[in-house]
N, C-alpha and C positions, 0 to 999 in steps of 0.2 A: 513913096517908100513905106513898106511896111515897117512897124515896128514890133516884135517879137515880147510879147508878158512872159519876164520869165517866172516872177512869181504864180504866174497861173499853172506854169508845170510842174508835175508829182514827182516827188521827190521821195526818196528812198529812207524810212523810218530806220533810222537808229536799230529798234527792238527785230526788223525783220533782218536786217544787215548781220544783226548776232546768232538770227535762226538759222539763217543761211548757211552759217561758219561753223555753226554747231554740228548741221545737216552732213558740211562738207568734213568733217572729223571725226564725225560718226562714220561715215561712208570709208573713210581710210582706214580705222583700228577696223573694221567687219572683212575690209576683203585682207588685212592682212593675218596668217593665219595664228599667230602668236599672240596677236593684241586680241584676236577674236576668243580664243579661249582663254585670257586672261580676262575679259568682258564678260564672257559667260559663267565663269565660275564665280565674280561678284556678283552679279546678276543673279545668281544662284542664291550665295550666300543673302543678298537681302531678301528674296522672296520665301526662304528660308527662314529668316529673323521675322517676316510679316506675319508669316500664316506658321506659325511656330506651332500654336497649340492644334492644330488643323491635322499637321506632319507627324507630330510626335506621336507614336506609338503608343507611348505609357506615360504615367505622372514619373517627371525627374527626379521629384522626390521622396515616391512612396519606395518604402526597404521592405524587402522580401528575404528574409533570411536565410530561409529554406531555400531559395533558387539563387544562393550567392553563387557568384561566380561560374556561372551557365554559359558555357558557348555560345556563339551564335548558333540560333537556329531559326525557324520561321515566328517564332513567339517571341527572341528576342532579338533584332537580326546583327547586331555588334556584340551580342551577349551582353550580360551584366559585372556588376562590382562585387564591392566583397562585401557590399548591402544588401547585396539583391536588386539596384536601381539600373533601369534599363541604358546600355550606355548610347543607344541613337537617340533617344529622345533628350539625355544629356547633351550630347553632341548639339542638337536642332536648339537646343533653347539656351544653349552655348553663343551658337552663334549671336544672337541680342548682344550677351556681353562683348566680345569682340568688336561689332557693329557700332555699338556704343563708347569702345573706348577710342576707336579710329575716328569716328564722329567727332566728339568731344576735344580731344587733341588735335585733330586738324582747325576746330574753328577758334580753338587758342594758338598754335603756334603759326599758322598760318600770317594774321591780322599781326603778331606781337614780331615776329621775324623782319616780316616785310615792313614794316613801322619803322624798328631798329636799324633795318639794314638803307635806307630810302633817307633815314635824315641823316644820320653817319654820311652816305654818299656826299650827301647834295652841299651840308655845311661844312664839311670837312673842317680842318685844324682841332683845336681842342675838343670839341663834338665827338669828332669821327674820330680822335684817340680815346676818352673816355670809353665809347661803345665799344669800339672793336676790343680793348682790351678786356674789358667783362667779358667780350663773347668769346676770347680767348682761351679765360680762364675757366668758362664751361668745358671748353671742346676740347681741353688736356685731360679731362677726365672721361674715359669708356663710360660711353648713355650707360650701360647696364650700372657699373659701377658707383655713378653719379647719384641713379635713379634708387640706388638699395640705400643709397645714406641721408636722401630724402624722406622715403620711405619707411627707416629706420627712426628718422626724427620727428617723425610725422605720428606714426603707428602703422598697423598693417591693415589694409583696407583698402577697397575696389576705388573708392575715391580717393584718397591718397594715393594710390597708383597712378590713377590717371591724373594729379596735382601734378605727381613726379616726372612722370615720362613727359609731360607738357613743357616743366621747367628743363629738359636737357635735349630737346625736338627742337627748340627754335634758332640755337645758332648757324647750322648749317643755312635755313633759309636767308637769317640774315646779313651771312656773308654774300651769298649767291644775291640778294640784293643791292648788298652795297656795291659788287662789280657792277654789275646791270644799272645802278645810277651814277657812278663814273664814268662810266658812257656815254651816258644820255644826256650830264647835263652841262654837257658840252657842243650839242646842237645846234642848230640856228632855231630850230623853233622854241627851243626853251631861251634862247637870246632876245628871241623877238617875243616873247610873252613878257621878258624882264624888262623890256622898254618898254610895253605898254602897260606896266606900272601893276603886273599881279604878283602878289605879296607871297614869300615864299611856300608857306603853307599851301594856297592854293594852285600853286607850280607840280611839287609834289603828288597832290590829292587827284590831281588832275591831266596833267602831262607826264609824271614820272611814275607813278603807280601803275597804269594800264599798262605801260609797257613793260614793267616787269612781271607780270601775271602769268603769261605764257611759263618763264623760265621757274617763277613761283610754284606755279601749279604741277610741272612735270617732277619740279624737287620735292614735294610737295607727296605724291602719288608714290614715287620711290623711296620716302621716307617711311611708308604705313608698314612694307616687311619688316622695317627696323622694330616700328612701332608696337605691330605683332609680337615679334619675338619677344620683345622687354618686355612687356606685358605675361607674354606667357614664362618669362624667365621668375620675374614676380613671382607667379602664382606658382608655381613649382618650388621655390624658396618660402611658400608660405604667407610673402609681404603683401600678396596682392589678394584678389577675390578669394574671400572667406568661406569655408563649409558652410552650409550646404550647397553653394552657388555652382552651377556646372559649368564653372570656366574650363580651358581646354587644357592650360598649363596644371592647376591646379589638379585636375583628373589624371596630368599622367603622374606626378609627383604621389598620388595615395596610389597609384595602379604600379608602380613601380619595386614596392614588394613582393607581389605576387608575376611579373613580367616573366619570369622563366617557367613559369605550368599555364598563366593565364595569358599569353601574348597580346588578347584584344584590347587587354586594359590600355596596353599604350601606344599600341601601332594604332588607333583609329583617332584617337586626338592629334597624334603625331602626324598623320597623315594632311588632317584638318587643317593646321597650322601651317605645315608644308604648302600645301594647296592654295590659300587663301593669301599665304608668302611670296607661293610665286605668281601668282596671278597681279598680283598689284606691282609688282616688278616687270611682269610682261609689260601690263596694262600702259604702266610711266613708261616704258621704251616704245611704244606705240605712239605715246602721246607726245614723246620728244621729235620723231618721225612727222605727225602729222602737222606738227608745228614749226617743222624747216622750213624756213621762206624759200627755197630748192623744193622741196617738194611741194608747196602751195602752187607755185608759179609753174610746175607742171600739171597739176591740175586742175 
């Protein structure tokens, strides 16, 4: 009789199992054609935000007086402000800020949502009434609304902005988690980890986190239009990124005086924010697609 080592067979890394997955999700937002140009337009905007100074046309913030408010033409191609400052290169070194503050608020409300929303779930009773009820009384008040009386208490500033829009971003995730671990920890395999004596935290960190990650991430990716917007609502009100900073909000809020002889001032930020709005709204319906266990098991 032979006997069969099975430790001597290869076995399938972990890290390559995730490439693969990545490979197989990449492949589904590309052929389909909505996620594909919601892909491409960030894809844009970050090589955009990399090679800023590379792109940009002119310094955003030398003022040219004399050629205020200049058409587009081939010297300026968005035209200029009522500085003189050229408004593509605005626009391109724009992008950073945006880039920056989607960044930034994702890697706080993300970790801080899914935290809140995963032990609520799992301990339920007075736990999981304490929390939900704080995340309640976030999400009675309109993000925008929230975010201007943060902002307000705060002072106005690119960082504060991004404090505020952080503080009123993470309920939605941690509701959409705490469903997702009433779910799940109710299981058998989260039964059979509790008999073999692993202690809640590492139930959590371990069995109940990963699986909410999918539903995290896609809420997550559809949150960033919202994110966008507050953000450029901010800076149109003033409370967010400060002159001379070529935020997108903030550009159409000074371009907005002159919008009836100068149209570029604000149709091209507008434009900006639009784009980059709906791209990451494509992008999260793509991602919710590719992450159907219906659509995996077809593919």
């Amino acid at each position: 009789m032979t006997l069969t080592n099975t430790a001597s067979q290869p076995r399938k890394k972990p890290h390559a199992q995730w490439l693969r997955a990545g490979m197989n999700i990449l492949r589904f937002l590309l052929h389909s054609p909505p996620s594909a140009f919601g892909l491409t337009v960030l894809a844009a905007l970050a090589l955009t935000a990399l090679f800023a100074p590379l792109i940009a046309s002119h310094d955003p913030y030398l003022q040219d007086l004399g050629n205020a408010l200049a058409a587009p033409s081939r010297a300026h191609y968005f035209g200029t402000d009522e500085l003189g400052r050229d408004i593509f290169s605005r626009l391109v070194f724009g992008a950073r800020i945006t880039l920056t503050i989607v960044f930034l608020v994702t890697i706080v409300v993300g970790p801080v949502g899914l935290f809140v929303g995963s032990v609520a779930g799992f301990y339920g009773g007075r736990v999981d009434t304490i929390l939900m009820r704080v995340t309640d009384i976030f999400l009675s008040f309109p993000s925008l609304i929230l975010s201007l009386a943060f902002v307000a208490a705060l002072g106005p500033s690119l960082n504060n902005a991004i404090i505020a829009i952080s503080l009123t971003a993470w309920p939605p995730i941690a509701r959409l988690a705490r469903a997702e671990t009433l779910t799940l920890r109710a299981a058998d395999y989260i039964a059979a980890a509790r008999l073999q004596g692993a202690s809640p935290s590492r139930i959590i960190w371990h069995s109940i986190v990963p699986m909410c990650l999918p539903s995290v991430l896609i809420r997550l990716t559809l949150n960033m239009a919202t994110v966008i917007l507050t953000a450029a609502g901010l800076g149109f009100l003033g409370l967010g990124a400060q002159p001379p900073l070529p935020e997108w909000g903030a550009m159409i809020a000074t371009g907005r005086r002159h919008m009836i002889d100068s149209w570029w001032l604000v149709t091209f930020p507008g434009l900006a924010i639009l784009s980059v709005s709906l791209a990451f709204n494509l992008l999260g319906d793509g991602l919710r697609d590719a992450l159907d266990p219906k659509q995996m098991n077809k593919r």
